[in-house]
C-alpha positions as CSV (number, residue, x, y, z in Angstrom):
1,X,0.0,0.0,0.0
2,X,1.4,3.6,-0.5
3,X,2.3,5.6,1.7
4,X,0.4,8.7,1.9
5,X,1.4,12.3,3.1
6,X,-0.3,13.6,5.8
7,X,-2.2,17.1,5.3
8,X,-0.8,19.9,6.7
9,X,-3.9,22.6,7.3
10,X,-6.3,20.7,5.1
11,X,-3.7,20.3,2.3
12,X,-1.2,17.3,1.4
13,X,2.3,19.4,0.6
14,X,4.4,17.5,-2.1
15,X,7.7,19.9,-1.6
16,X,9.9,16.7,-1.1
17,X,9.0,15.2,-4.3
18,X,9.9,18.1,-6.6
19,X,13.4,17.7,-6.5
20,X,14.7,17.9,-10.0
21,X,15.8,21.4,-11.2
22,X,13.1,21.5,-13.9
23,X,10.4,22.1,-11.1
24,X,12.3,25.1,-9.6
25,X,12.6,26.7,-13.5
26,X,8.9,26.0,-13.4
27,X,8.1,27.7,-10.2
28,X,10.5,30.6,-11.1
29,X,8.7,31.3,-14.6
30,X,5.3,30.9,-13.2
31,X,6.0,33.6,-10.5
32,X,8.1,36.1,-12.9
33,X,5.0,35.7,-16.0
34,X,2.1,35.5,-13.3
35,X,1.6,32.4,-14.8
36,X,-0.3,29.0,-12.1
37,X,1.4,26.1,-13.7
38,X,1.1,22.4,-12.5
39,X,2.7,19.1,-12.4
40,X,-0.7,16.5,-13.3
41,X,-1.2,13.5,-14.2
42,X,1.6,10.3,-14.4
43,X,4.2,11.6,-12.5
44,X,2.1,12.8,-9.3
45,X,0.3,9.2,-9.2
46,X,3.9,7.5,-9.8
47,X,4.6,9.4,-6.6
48,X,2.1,7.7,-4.5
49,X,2.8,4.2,-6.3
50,X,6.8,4.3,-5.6
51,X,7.4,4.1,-9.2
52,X,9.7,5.9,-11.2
53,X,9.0,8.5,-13.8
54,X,10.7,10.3,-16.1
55,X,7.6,11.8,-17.9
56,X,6.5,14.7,-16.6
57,X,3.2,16.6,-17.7
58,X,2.8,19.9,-16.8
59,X,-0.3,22.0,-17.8
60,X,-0.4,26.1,-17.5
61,X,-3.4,28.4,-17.4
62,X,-2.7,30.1,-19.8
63,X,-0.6,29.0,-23.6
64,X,1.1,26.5,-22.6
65,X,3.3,26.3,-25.9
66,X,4.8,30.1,-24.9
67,X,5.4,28.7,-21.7
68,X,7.6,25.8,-22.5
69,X,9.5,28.0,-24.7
70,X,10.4,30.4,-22.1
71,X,11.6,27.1,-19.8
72,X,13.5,25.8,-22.6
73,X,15.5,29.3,-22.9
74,X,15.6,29.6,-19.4
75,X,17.5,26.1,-19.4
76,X,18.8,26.4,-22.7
77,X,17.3,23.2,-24.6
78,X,15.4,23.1,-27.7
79,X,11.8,23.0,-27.5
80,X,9.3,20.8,-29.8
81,X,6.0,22.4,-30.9
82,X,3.2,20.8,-32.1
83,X,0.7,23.3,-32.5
84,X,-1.9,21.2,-34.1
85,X,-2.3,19.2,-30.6
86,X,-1.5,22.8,-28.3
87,X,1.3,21.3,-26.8
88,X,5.3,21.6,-26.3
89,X,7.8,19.2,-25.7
90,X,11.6,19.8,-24.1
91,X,14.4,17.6,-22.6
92,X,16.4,17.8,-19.6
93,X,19.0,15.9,-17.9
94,X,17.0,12.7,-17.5
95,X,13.5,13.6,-18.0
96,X,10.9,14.7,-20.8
97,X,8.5,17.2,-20.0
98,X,5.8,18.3,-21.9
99,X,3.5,21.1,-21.7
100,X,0.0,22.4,-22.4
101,X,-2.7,24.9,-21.8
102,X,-5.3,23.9,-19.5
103,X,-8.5,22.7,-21.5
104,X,-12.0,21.6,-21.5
105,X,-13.0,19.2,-24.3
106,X,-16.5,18.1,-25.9
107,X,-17.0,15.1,-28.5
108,X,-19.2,14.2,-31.1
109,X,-20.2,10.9,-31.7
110,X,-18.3,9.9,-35.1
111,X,-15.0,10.7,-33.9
112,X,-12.7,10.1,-30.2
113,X,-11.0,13.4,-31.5
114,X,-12.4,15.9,-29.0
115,X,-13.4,19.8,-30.1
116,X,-11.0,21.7,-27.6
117,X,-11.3,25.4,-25.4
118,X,-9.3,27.2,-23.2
119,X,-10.1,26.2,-19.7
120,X,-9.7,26.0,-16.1
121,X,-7.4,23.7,-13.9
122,X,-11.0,22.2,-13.0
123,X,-11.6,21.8,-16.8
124,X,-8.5,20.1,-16.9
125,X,-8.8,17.7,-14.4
126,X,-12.8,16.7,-15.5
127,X,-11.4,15.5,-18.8
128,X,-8.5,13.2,-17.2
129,X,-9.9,9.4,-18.0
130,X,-8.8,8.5,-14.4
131,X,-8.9,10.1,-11.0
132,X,-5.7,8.5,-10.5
133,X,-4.5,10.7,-13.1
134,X,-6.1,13.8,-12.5
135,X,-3.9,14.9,-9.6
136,X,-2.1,17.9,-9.7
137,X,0.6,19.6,-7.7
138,X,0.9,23.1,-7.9
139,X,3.8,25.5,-8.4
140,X,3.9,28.5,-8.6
141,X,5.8,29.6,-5.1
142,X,2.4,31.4,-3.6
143,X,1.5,27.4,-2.8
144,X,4.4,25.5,-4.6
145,X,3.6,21.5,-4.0
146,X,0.4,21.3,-3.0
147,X,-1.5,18.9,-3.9
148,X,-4.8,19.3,-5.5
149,X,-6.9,16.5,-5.9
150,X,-10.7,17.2,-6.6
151,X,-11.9,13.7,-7.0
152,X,-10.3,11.4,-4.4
153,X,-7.6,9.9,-6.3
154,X,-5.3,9.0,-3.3
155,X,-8.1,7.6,-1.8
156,X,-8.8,4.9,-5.1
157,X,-4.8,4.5,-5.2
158,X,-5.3,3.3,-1.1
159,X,-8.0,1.4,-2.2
160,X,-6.2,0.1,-5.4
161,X,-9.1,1.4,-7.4
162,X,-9.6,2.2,-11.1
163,X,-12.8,5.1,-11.5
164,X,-13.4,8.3,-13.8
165,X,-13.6,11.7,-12.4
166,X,-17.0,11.7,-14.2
167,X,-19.4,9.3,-15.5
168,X,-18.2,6.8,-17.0
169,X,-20.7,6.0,-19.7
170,X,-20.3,9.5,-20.8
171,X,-16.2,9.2,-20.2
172,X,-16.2,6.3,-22.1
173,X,-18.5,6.7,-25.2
174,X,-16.6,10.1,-26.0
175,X,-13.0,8.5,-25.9
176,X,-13.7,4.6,-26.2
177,X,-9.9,3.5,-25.8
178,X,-10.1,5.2,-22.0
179,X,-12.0,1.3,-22.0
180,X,-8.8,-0.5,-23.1
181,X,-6.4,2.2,-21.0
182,X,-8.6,1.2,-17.6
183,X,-8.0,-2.8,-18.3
184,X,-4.5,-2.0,-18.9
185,X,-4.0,0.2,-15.7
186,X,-5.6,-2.4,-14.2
187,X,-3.2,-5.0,-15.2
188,X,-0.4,-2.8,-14.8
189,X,-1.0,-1.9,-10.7
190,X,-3.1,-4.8,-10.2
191,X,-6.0,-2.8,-9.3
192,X,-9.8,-3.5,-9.6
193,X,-11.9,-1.7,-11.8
194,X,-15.0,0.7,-10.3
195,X,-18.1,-1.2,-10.8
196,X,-20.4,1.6,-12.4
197,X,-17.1,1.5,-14.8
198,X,-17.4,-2.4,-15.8
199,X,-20.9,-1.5,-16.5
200,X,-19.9,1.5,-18.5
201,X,-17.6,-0.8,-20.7
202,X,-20.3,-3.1,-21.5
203,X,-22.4,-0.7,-22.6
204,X,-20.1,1.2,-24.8
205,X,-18.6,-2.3,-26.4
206,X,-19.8,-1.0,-30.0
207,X,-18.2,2.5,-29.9
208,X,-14.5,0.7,-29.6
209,X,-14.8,0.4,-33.6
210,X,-14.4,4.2,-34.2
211,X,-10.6,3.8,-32.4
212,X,-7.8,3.1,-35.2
213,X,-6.4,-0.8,-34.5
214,X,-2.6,1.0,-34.0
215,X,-4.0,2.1,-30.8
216,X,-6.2,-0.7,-29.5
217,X,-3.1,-3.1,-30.1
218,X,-0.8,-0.9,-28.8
219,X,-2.9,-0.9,-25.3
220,X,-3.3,-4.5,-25.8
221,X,0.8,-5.0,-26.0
222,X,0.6,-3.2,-22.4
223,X,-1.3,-5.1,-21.1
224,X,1.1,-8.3,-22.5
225,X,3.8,-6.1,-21.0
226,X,2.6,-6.2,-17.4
227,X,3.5,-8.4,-14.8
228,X,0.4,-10.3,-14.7
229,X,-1.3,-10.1,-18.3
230,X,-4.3,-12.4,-16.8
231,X,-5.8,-9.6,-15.0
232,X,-6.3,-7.8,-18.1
233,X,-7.4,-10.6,-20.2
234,X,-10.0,-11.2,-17.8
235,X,-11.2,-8.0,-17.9
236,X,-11.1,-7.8,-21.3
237,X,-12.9,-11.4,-21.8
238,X,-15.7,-10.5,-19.0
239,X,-16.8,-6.8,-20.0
240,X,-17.0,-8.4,-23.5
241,X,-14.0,-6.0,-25.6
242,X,-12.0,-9.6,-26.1
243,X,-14.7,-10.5,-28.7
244,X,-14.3,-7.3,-30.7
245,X,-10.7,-7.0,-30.8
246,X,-9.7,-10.6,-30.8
247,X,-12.2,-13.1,-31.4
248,X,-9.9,-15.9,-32.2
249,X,-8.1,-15.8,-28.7
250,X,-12.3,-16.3,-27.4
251,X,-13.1,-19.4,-29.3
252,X,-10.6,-21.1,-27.2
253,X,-12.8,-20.5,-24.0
254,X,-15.6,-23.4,-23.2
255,X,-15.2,-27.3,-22.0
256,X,-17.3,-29.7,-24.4
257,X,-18.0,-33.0,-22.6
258,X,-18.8,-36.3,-24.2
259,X,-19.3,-39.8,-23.1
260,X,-17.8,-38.1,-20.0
261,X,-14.5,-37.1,-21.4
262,X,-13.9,-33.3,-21.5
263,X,-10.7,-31.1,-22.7
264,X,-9.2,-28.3,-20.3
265,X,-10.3,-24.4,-20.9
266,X,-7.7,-23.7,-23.1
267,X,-8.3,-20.3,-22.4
268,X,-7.7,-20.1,-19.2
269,X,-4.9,-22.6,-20.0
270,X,-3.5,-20.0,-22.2
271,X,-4.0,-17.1,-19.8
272,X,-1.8,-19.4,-17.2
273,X,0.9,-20.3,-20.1
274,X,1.1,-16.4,-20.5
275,X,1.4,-15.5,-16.6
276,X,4.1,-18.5,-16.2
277,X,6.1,-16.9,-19.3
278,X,6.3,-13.4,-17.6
279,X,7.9,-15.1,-14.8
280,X,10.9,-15.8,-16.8
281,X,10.9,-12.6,-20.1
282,X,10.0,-9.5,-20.8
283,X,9.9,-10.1,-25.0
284,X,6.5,-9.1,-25.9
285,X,6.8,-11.4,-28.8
286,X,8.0,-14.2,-26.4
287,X,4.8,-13.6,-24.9
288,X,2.9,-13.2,-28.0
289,X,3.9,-17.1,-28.6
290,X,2.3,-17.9,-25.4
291,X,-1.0,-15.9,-26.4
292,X,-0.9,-17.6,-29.9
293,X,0.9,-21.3,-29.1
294,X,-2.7,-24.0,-29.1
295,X,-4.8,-20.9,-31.2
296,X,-6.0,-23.0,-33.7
297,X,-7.3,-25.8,-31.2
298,X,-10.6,-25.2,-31.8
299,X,-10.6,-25.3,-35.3
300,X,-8.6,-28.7,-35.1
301,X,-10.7,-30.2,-31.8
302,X,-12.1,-33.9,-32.8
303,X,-13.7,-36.3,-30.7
304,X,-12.3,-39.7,-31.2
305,X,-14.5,-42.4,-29.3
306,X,-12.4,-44.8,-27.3
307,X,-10.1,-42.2,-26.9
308,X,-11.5,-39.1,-26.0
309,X,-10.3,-35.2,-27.1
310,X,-7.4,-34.7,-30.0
311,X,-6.6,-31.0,-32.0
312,X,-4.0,-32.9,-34.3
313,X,-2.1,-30.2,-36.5
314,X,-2.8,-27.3,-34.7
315,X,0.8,-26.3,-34.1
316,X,1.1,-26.6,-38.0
317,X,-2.7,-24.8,-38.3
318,X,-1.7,-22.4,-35.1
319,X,1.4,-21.5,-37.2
320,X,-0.5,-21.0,-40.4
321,X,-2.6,-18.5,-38.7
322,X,-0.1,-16.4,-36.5
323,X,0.5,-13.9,-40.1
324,X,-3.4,-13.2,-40.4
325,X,-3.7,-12.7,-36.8
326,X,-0.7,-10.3,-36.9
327,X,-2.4,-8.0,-40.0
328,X,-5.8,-7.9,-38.6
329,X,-4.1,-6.5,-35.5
330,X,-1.8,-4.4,-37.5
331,X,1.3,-5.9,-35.6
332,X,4.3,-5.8,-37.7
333,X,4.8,-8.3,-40.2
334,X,8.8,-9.0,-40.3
335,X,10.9,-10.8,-38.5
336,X,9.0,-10.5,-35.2
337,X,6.0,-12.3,-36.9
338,X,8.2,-14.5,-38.1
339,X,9.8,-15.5,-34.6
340,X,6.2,-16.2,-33.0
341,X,5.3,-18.0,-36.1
342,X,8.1,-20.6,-35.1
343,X,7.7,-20.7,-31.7
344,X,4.0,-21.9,-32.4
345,X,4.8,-24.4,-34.9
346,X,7.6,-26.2,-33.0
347,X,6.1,-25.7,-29.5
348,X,5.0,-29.5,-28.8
349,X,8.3,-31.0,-30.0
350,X,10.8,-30.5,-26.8
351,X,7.6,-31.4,-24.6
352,X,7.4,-34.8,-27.0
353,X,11.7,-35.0,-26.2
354,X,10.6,-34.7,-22.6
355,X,8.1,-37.6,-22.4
356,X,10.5,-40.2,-24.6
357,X,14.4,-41.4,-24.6
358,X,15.9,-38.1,-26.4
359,X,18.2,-39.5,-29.6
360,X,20.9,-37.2,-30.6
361,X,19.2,-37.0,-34.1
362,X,15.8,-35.6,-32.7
363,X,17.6,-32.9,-30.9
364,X,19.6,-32.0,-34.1
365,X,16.5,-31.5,-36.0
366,X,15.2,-29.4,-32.8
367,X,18.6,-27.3,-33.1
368,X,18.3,-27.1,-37.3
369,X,14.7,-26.0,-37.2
370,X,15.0,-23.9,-33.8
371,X,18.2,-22.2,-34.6
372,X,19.0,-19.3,-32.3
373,X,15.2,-19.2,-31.1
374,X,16.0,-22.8,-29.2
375,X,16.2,-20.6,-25.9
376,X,13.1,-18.9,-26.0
377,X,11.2,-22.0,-27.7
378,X,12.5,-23.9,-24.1
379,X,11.0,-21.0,-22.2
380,X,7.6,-21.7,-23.8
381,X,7.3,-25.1,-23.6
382,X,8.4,-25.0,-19.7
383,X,5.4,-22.5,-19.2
384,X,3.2,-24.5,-21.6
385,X,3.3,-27.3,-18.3
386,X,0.0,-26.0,-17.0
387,X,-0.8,-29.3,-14.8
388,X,-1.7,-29.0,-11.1
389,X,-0.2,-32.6,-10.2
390,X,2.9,-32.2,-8.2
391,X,4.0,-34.9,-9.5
392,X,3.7,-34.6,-13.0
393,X,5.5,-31.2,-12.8
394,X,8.6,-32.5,-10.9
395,X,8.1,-34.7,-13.5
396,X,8.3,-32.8,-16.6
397,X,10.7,-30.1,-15.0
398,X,13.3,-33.0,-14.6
399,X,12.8,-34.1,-18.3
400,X,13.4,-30.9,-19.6
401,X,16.5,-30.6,-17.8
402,X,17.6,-33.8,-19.5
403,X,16.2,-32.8,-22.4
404,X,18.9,-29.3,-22.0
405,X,21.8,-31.1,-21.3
406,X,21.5,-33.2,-24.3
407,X,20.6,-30.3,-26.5
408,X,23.8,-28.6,-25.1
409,X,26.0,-31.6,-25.6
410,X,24.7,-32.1,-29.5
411,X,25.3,-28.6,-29.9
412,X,29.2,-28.5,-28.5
413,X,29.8,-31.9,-30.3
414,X,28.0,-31.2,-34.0
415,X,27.5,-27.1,-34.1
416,X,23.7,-27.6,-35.6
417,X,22.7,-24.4,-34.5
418,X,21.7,-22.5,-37.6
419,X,23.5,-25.0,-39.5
420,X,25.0,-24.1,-42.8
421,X,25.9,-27.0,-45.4
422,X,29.8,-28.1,-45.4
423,X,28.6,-28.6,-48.8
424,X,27.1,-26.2,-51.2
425,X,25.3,-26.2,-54.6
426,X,28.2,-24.8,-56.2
427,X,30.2,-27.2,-54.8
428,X,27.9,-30.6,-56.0
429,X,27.6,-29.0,-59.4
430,X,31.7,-28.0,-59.8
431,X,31.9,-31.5,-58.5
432,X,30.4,-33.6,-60.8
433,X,30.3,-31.1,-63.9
434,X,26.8,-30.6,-64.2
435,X,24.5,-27.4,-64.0
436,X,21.5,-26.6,-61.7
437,X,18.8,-29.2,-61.2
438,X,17.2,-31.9,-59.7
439,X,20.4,-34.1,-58.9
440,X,21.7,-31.0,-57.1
441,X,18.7,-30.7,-54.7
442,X,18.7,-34.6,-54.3
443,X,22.2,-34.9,-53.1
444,X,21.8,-31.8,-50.7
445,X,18.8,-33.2,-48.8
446,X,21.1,-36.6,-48.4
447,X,23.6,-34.4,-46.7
448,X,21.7,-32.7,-44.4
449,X,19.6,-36.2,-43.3
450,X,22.9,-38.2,-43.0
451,X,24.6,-35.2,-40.6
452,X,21.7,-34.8,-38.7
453,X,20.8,-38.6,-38.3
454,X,24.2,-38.5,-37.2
455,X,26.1,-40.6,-39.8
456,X,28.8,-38.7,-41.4
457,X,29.9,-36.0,-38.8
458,X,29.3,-32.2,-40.0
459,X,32.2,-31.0,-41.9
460,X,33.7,-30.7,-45.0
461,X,35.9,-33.7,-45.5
462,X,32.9,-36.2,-44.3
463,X,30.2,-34.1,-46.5
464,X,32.8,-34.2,-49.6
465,X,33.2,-38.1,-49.4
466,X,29.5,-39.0,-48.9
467,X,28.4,-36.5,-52.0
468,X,30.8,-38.4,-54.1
469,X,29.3,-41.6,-53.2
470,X,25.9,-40.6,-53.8
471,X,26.2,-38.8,-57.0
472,X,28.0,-42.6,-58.0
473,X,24.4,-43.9,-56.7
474,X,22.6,-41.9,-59.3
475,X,25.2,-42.3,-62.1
476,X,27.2,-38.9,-62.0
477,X,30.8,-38.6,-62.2
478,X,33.3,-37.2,-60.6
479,X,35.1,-34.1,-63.2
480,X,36.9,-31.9,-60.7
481,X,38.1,-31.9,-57.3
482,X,36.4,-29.4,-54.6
483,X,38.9,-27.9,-51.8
């Protein structure tokens, strides 16, 4: 729980937390232009959660873009205008403050852009999504860090509480992504949304359509980002916004029973793969693989009688669909995609190592097709063990180990890791005289099966000998030496 100041004379005095320089350039401006700036927003509730900031907002009564400009000569830093938004921008020593003119806004119903005025700190603070984030301390020297706090956010950071200074239908049907910023505040401080908020969210579920997908999925990644994504996914599954945004992570929720035989949730299976994950990385796209790794099990669920649940193929299916899931979420197609893409594929095959005798040649196919990405496809499978029997953890856990060490000694012994061929097309063709063509591709897939079955060893001299013998096998001849 955070500490709290105590009020002094009915007010809570911040003077202690105001520390950097910039403040006191602040204060001095305001006083000398008879200017009441303020410190709002992030940085005073970062105070009250012990965490760090080096983003500080600061809005004037007043313009606030003349005002930054007048800090930044003061301190001698360049300032960045944007007019079209009303605000400034400057750097110093280790922090980035920004600056604006206090505002009201209004909103019509096409459009989260608001229709801004000139307005008072009150104004200011009304149109803050979050009372966490409409505190303000002052400071201009007449009352320099005092805190103002209209609508009880210290009390709803005490009581670990997400609410809007105002109501929240209205709050959220002008600005619908305030809905996905409250799930991710949530799952960022591991607070609990207001009530009259959750029932705000439901009933504004349509108006998230009019926000662009950049900034739905870049809340989303937040929320992926925190320490515990499951509190946000739950959010976002119960109030409903899950099966707007992502509708394919939803059709994993439910248990079908037959003949008495059910599968697990594999939502909630996921959701648990996802938490486990952030225990060990902070790579979103790590955790991405976690979201994405049994997506396409209910497109591949069958019911086999006798036997009970199977979703055969859907790491192949799953992997197949990571690329469409990634454009419809406008998340970035390169090598990124690419990396989750192979995490899902390969994800069951170091579990299937785990639960048999591990031959040297499985793990070199693991290594060949993992490459550098054997790490982080290890991670995920180790979360991916979901199981509440003891025993089948200790279980698995100790098979993995084995299943490490072996990949570790293949590795140090045959240097699979993005394997390269001791022997090239150019080589096979110098070789035996002849140009590009079937005979080439034939002899190069016998080179790689026989190195990673394990028998010729991988380099040149072992790779040059069994060519020559093959190409024999399918009448070629041997025209020229290869170094």
């Amino acid at each position: 729980m955070p500490r709290i100041p105590k009020p002094l004379c009915g007010f809570i005095f911040m003077k202690q937390h105001l520390q950097h320089p910039v403040f006191s350039v602040i204060s001095s401006l305001a006083a000398g232009l008879n200017v009441q700036a303020f410190a709002i927003g992030g940085y005073v509730r970062d105070i009250f959660l012990h965490r760090p900031s080096k983003d500080i907002d600061i809005v004037v009564l007043g313009n606030g873009i003349e005002f930054a400009e007048a800090v930044a000569a003061k301190l001698n830093v360049k300032v960045s205008v944007f007019k079209n938004f009303g605000t400034a921008m400057l750097r110093y020593q280790d922090v980035e403050v920004e600056f604006v003119g206090a505002r009201k806004e209004s909103y019509r119903s096409e459009s989260r852009k608001p229709i801004v005025e000139n307005g008072t700190l009150d104004d200011d603070q009304k149109r803050r999504d979050f009372t966490i984030n409409a505190l303000a301390i002052t400071l201009h020297p007449d009352n320099y860090g005092v805190l103002v706090d209209p609508f009880d956010g210290i009390a709803d950071i005490e009581q670990k509480l997400i609410r809007t200074p105002l109501n929240p239908v209205e709050t959220f049907s002008d600005d619908p992504l305030r809905m996905m910023r409250a799930i991710r505040f949530a799952s960022q401080l591991n607070f609990r949304i207001d009530d009259e908020a959750i029932a705000a969210i439901k009933s504004n579920l349509h108006r998230i359509k009019i926000v662009s997908q950049e900034r739905i999925s870049d809340e989303l990644n937040k929320i992926i980002l925190s320490a515990k994504p499951s509190i946000g996914f739950n959010y976002l599954f119960d109030t409903g916004l899950l099966h707007i945004i992502f509708p394919q992570m939803v059709a994993l929720y439910g248990v079908e029973i037959i003949n008495g035989k059910g599968h697990k949730d594999n939502f909630y299976h996921t959701l648990q793969v996802l938490d486990n994950i952030c225990e060990t990385t902070d790579d979103l796209w790590l955790r991405w693989a976690a979201i994405l790794h049994d997506i396409a099990k209910p497109p591949t669920k069958r019911f086999e009688p006798g036997h009970g649940w199977t979703f055969h193929g859907h790491e192949d299916k799953g992997a197949r669909m990571v690329p469409k899931i990634f454009a419809q979420l406008k998340l970035p197609l390169n090598e990124k995609m690419k990396f989750v893409q192979k995490l899902v594929q390969l994800h069951l095959r170091p579990i299937v190592l785990s639960q048999s005798i591990v031959t040297d040649s499985a793990v070199r196919r693991l290594l060949f097709e993992a490459g550098e990405d054997i790490e982080a496809l290890m991670l995920l499978c180790k979360a991916d063990v979901t199981t509440k029997n003891e025993y089948k953890v200790k279980k698995y856990r100790n098979n993995f180990e084995l299943v490490l060490q072996k990949i570790k000694d293949v590795e140090e012994r045959d240097s699979i890791r993005n394997w390269q061929p001791p022997v090239t097309g150019l080589d096979i063709m110098q070789l035996f005289g002849i140009g590009e063509g079937r005979e080439v591709g034939i002899i190069k897939n016998k080179i790689r099966e026989a190195i990673l079955e394990g028998e010729i060893p991988n380099n040149r001299e072992a790779a040059i000998n069994f060519t020559i013998e093959k190409g024999q096998e399918i009448g070629l001849k041997v025209v020229a030496s290869t170094n």
